[in-house]
C-alpha positions in Angstrom: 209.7 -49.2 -65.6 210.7 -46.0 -67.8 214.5 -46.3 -69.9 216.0 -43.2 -68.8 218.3 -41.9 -71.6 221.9 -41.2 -69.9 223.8 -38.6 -72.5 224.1 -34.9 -71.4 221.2 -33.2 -74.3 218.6 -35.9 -72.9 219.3 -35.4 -69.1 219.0 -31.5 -70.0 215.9 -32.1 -71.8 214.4 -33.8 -68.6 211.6 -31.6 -66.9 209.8 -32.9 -63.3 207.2 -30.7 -64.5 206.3 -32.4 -67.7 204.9 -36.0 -66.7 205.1 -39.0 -69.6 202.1 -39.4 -70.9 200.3 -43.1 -70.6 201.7 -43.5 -74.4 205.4 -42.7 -73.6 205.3 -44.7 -70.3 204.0 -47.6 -72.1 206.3 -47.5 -74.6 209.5 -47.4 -72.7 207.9 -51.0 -70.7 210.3 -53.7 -70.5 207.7 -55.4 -68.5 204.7 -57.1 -70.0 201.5 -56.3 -67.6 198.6 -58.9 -69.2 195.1 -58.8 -67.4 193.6 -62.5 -67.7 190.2 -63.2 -66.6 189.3 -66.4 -63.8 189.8 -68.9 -66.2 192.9 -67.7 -68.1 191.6 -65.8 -70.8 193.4 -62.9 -72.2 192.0 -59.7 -72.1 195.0 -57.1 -72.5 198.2 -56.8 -72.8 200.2 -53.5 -72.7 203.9 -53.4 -72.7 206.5 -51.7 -74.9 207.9 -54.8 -76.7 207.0 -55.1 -80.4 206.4 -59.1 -80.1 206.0 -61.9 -77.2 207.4 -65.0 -77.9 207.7 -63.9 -81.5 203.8 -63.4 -81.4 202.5 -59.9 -82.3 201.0 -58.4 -79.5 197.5 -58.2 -80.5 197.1 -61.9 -81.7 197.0 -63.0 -77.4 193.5 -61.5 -77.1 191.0 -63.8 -76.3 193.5 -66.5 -76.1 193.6 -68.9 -73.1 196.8 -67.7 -71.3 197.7 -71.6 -69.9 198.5 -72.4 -73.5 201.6 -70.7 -73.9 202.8 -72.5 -70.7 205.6 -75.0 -70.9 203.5 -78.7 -70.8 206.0 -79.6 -67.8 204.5 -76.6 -66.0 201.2 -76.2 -66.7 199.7 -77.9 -63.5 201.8 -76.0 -61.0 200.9 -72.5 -63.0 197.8 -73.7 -62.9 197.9 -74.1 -58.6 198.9 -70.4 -58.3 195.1 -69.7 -59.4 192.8 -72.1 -58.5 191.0 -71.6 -55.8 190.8 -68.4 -56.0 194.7 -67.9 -55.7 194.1 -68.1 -52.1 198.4 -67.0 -51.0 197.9 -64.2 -53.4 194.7 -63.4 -51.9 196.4 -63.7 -48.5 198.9 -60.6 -50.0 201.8 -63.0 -50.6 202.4 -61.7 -53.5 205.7 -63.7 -53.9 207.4 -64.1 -57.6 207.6 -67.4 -59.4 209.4 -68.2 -62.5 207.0 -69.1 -65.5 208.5 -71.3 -68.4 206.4 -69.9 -71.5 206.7 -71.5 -75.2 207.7 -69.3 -78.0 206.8 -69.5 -81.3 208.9 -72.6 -83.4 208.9 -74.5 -79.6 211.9 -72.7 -77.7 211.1 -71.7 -74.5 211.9 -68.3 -72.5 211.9 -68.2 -69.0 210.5 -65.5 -67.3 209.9 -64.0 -63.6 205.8 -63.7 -62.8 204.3 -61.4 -60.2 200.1 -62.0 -60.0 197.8 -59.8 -58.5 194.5 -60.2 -58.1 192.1 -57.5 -59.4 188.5 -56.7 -57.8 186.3 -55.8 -60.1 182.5 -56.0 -59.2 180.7 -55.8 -62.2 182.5 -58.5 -63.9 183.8 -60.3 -60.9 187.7 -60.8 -60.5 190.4 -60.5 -62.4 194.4 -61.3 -62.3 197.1 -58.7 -63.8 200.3 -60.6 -64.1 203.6 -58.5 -64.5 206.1 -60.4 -67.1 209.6 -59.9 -66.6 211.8 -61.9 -69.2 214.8 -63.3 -67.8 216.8 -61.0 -70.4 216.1 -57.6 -69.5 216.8 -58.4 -65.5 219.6 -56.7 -64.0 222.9 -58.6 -65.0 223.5 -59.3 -60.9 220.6 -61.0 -60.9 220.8 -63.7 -63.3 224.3 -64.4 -62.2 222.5 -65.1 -58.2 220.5 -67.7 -60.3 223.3 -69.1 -62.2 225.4 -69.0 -58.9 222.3 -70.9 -57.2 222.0 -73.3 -59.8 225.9 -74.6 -59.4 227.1 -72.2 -62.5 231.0 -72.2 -62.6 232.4 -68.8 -62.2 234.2 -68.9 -65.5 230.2 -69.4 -67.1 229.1 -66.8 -64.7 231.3 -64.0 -65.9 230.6 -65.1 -69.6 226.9 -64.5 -69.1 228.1 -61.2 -67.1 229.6 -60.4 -70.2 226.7 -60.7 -72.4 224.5 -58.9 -70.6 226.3 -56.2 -69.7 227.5 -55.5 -73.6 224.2 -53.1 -74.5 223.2 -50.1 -76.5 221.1 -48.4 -74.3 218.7 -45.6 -75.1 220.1 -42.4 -76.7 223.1 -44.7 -78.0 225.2 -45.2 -75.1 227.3 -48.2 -75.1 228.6 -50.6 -72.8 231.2 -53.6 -74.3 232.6 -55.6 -71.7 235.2 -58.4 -71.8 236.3 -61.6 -69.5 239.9 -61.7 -69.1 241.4 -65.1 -67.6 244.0 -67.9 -68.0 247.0 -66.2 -65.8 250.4 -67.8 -66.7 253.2 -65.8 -64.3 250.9 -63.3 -62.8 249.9 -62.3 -66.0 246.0 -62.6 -68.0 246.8 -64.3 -71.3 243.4 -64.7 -72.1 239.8 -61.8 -73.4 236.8 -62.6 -74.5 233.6 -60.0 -75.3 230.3 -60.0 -75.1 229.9 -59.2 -78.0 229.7 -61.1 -80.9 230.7 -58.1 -83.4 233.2 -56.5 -81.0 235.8 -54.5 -83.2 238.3 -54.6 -80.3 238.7 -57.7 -79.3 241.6 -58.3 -81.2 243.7 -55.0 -80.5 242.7 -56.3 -76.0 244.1 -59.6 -77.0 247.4 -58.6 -78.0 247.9 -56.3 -75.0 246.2 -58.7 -72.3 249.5 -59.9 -71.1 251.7 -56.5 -70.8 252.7 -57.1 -67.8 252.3 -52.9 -67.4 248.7 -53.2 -67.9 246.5 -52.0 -65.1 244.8 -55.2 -64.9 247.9 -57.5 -64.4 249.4 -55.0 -61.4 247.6 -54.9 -57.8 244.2 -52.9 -58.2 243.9 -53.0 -54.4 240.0 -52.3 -54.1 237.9 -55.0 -56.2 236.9 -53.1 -58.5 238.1 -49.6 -60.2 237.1 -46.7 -63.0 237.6 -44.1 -65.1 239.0 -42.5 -67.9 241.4 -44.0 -71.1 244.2 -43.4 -69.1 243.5 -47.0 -67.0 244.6 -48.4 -71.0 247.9 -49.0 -72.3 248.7 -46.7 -75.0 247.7 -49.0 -77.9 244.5 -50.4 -76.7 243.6 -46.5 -75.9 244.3 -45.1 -78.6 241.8 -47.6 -80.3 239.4 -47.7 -78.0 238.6 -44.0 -78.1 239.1 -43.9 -81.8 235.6 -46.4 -81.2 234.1 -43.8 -79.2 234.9 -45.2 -75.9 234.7 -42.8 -72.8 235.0 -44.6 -69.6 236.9 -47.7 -68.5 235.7 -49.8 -65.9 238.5 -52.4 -64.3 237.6 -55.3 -61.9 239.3 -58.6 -60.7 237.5 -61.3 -58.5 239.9 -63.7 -56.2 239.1 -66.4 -53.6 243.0 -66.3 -53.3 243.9 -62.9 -52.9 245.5 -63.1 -56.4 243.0 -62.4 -59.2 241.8 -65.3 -61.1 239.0 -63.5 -63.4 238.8 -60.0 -64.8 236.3 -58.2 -65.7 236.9 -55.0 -68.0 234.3 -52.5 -69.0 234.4 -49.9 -72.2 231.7 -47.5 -72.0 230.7 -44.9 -75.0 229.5 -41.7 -72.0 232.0 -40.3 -69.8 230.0 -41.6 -66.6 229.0 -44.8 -68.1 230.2 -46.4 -65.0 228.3 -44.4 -62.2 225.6 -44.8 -60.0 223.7 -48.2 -60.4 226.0 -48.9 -62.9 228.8 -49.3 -60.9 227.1 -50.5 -57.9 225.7 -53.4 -59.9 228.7 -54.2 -61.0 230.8 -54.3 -57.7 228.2 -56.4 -56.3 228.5 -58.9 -59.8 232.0 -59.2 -58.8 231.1 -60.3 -55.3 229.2 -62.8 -56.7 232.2 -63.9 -59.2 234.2 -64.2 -56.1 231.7 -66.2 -54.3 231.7 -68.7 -57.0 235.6 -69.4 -57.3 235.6 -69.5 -53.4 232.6 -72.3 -53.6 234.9 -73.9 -56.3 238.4 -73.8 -54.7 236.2 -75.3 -51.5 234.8 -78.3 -53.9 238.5 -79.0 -54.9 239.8 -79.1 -51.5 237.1 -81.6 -50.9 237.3 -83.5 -53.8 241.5 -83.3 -52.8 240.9 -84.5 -49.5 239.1 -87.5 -50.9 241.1 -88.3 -53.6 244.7 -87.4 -52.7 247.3 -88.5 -50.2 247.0 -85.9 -47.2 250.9 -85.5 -46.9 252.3 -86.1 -50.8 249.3 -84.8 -52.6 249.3 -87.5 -55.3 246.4 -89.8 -55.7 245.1 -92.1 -53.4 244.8 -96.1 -53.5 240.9 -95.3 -54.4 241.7 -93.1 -56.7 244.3 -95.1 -58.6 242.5 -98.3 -58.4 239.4 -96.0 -59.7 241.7 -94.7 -62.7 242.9 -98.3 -63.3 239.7 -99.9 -64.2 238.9 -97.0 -66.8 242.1 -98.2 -69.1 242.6 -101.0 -70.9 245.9 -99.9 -72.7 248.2 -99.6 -69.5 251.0 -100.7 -67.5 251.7 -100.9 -63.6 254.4 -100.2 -61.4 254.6 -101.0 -58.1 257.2 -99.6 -55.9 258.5 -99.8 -52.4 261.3 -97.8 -50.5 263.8 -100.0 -49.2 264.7 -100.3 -45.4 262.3 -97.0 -44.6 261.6 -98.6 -41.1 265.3 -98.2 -40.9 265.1 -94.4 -42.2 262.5 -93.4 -39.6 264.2 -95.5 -36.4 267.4 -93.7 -37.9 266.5 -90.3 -38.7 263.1 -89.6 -37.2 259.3 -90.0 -38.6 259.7 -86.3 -40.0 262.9 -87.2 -42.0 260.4 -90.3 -43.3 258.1 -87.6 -44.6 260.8 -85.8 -46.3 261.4 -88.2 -47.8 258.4 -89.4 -48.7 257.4 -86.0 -50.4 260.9 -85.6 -52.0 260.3 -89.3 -53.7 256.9 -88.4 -54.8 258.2 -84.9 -56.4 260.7 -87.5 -58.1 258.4 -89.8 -59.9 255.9 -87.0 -60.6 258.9 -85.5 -62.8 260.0 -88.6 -64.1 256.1 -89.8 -65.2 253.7 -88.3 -68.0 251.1 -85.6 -67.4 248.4 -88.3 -68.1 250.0 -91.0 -65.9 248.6 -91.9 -62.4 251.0 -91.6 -59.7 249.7 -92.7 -56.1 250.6 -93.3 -52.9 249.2 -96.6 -51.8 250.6 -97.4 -48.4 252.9 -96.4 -46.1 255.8 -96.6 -48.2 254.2 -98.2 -51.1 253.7 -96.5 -54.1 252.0 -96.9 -57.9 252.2 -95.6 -61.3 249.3 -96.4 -63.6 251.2 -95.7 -66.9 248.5 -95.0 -69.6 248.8 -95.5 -73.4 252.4 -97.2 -73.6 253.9 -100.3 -75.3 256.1 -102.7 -73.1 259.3 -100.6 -74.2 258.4 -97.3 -73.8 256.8 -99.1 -69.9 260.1 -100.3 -69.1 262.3 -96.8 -70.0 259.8 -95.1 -67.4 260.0 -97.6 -64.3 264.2 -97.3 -64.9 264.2 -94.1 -65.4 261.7 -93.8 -61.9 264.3 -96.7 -59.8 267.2 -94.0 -61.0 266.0 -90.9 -60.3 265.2 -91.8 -56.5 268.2 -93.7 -55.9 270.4 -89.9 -56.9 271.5 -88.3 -53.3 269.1 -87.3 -51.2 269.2 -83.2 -50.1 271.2 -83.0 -47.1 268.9 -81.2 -45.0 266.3 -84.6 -45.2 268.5 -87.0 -43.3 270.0 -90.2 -45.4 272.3 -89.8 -48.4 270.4 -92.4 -50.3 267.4 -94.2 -50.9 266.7 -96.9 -53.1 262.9 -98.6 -54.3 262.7 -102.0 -55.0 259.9 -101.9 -58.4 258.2 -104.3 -60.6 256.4 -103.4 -64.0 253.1 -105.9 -64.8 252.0 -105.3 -68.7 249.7 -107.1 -71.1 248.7 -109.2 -67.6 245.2 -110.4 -66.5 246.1 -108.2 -63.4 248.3 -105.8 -63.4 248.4 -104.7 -60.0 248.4 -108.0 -58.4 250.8 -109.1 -61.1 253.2 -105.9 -60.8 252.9 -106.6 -56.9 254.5 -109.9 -57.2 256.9 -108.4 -59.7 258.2 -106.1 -57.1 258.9 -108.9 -54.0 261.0 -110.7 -56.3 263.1 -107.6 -56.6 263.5 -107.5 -53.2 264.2 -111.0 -52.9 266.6 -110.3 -55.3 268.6 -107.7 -53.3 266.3 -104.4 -53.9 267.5 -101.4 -55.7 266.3 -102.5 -59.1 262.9 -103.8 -61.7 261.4 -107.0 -62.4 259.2 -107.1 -65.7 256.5 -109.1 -65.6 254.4 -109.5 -69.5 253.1 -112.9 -68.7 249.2 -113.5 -69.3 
């Protein structure tokens, strides 16, 4: 594979009549080709890196090849060439992932295509084509990150990375994650680069709300000149030698959740494979929030109350045994049999969800709030003393006893609650707690602290 050099002197320079010579197509390898003979011994390697797992090139001569394997996968390397290799032999020449052990004791992954050589003089041989994992095409390590359950806020990260290169000639590509919308709007950037010199200039323009990135792109994926900038951040970036702007956004939503913003140092930077690549890395970005928003549903659907959406009585008694530092409440609408007789079962689920809104504004970010029954209801409150227990569960009986909206049906509806704390068990405890309110007439608390 030969590093074509993309500015305008080097394409000019470019002549189908003068071939590279062995030297120059050796030399531009990102590949390393290493001939091996039947029992794993070295014979050459040609490639145009300086090192191989921080070894010089020259020192794998006459070294056993298996040695450099990862220990865990020596065996199964092993397999691909005993025998004879007989599925290579058969010409499927399928490509398998080597683990190989640098020097210090990391280990590189890399992609491992073997063909066996005839040679009759010295019988066969094998020519195995390295390809480390970090020169592959970007798409293609974000298919094995997506495979391997990758989120797709990781995924675009590792996008990032490897799409922030110097290429030959000393074009540039620096490319930046944008995410973490509040109002429509991306409030967060990061690079891929590690030295990036204008980071700081995109994160103080990332939320303009006139930025192209925060308005409808319409197509997935967009590109051109400084113009696609605000003012500020173009003025910099072409003071930095940037060229070419690449904008894309990927959605499972039809609003964008991630960005994906490219600054490129040639006026075309973005072309061709280029741009291709990236569209398709952006399919792949999409296909990972859409497998996420699909694992939340599930994991909704299992642990939230289909017509409220707070938790439900597996997921609260789940979230109950984790805390030791808690309180219960335990709360039941008064006369609801009397609300749906009265009003209809769909002016009981009004106000169901209209109750559940209630204590979900009354309660902590941290509490648990579940529906546990038909018109039961509990509040695991975490981290609280006995006062600060008991100013919650009134201020919860208060808020759903305030008028009902019209539209729902019944002026008012009242919960009958009781608070368990410092108990050997709160929810049986709270649950007692909250028939003696009823007994007592409803609409009110009953603490119960007793061990």
């Amino acid at each position: 594979m030969r590093a074509v050099r993309t500015d305008a002197s080097a394409m000019a320079s470019l002549s189908i009549d003068a071939p590279l010579s062995r030297a120059e197509l050796i030399a531009h390898l990102r590949q390393f080709l290493i001939v091996i003979d039947p029992f794993g011994q070295i014979l050459q390697i040609e490639t145009g890196f300086d090192d191989l797992l921080g070894y010089s090139i020259d020192s794998f001569v006459d070294k056993n090849a298996i040695d450099y394997v990862a220990p865990s996968q020596a065996d199964e390397i092993a397999a691909h060439f005993v025998a004879g290799g007989e599925h290579l032999i058969r010409g499927e020449h399928d490509m398998f992932e080597i683990e190989l052990v640098r020097r210090g004791g990391a280990t590189e992954m890399m992609d491992c295509l073997a063909t066996r050589v005839h040679r009759d003089h010295d019988g066969n041989l094998w020519m195995l084509a390295l390809t480390p994992h970090s020169v592959r095409a970007p798409e293609q390590s974000l298919i094995d990150d997506h495979v391997n359950g990758a989120s797709a806020r990781e995924m675009a990260q590792r996008f990032a990375q490897l799409r922030s290169l110097v290429a030959d000639g000393g074009v540039w590509i620096e490319t930046f994650v944008l995410d973490e919308r509040v109002d429509g709007l991306f409030t967060s950037v990061a690079s891929g680069r590690a030295d990036s010199a204008l980071v700081s200039t995109f994160a103080d323009l990332v939320d303009a709300p006139t930025a192209r990135w925060n308005q409808p792109i319409g197509d997935e994926r967009v590109s051109g000149a400084l113009d696609l900038l605000p003012g500020e951040l173009a003025d910099a970036a072409e003071r930095h030698g940037v060229q070419s702007v690449s904008l894309g956004v990927a959605s499972s939503t039809g609003e964008p959740e991630l960005g994906i913003v490219g600054f490129g140092s040639h006026p075309k930077a973005f072309d061709g494979y280029v741009g291709r690549m990236e569209a398709r890395s952006l399919g792949l970005l999409t296909s990972a929030l859409s497998r996420e928003r699909d694992e939340r549903l599930l994991r909704d659907a299992a642990e939230r109350d289909a017509l409220t959406g707070l938790s439900n009585r597996t997921t609260f008694d789940s979230s109950l045994q984790s805390d030791d530092h808690a309180a219960v409440l335990y709360v039941d609408i008064d006369n609801f049999k009397l609300v749906n007789d009265t009003f209809g079962h769909a002016a009981g689920d009004a106000v169901l969800i209209e109750l559940s809104r209630r204590m979900l504004a009354v309660c902590r970010p941290n509490d648990v709030v579940a529906r546990i029954g038909g018109d039961e209801f509990a509040v695991l409150l975490h981290d609280v003393d006995l006062a600060m227990a008991e100013k919650i569960a009134r201020r919860l009986v208060a808020s759903v006893a305030e008028p009902m909206p019209p539209e729902i049906g019944p002026e008012v509806v009242t919960v009958s609650a009781g608070l368990a704390y410092a108990t050997d068990d709160l929810m049986h405890d709270a649950d007692m707690a909250m028939l003696r309110c009823k007994r007592r007439g409803r609409n009110g608390l009953i603490v119960s602290t007793l061990r």
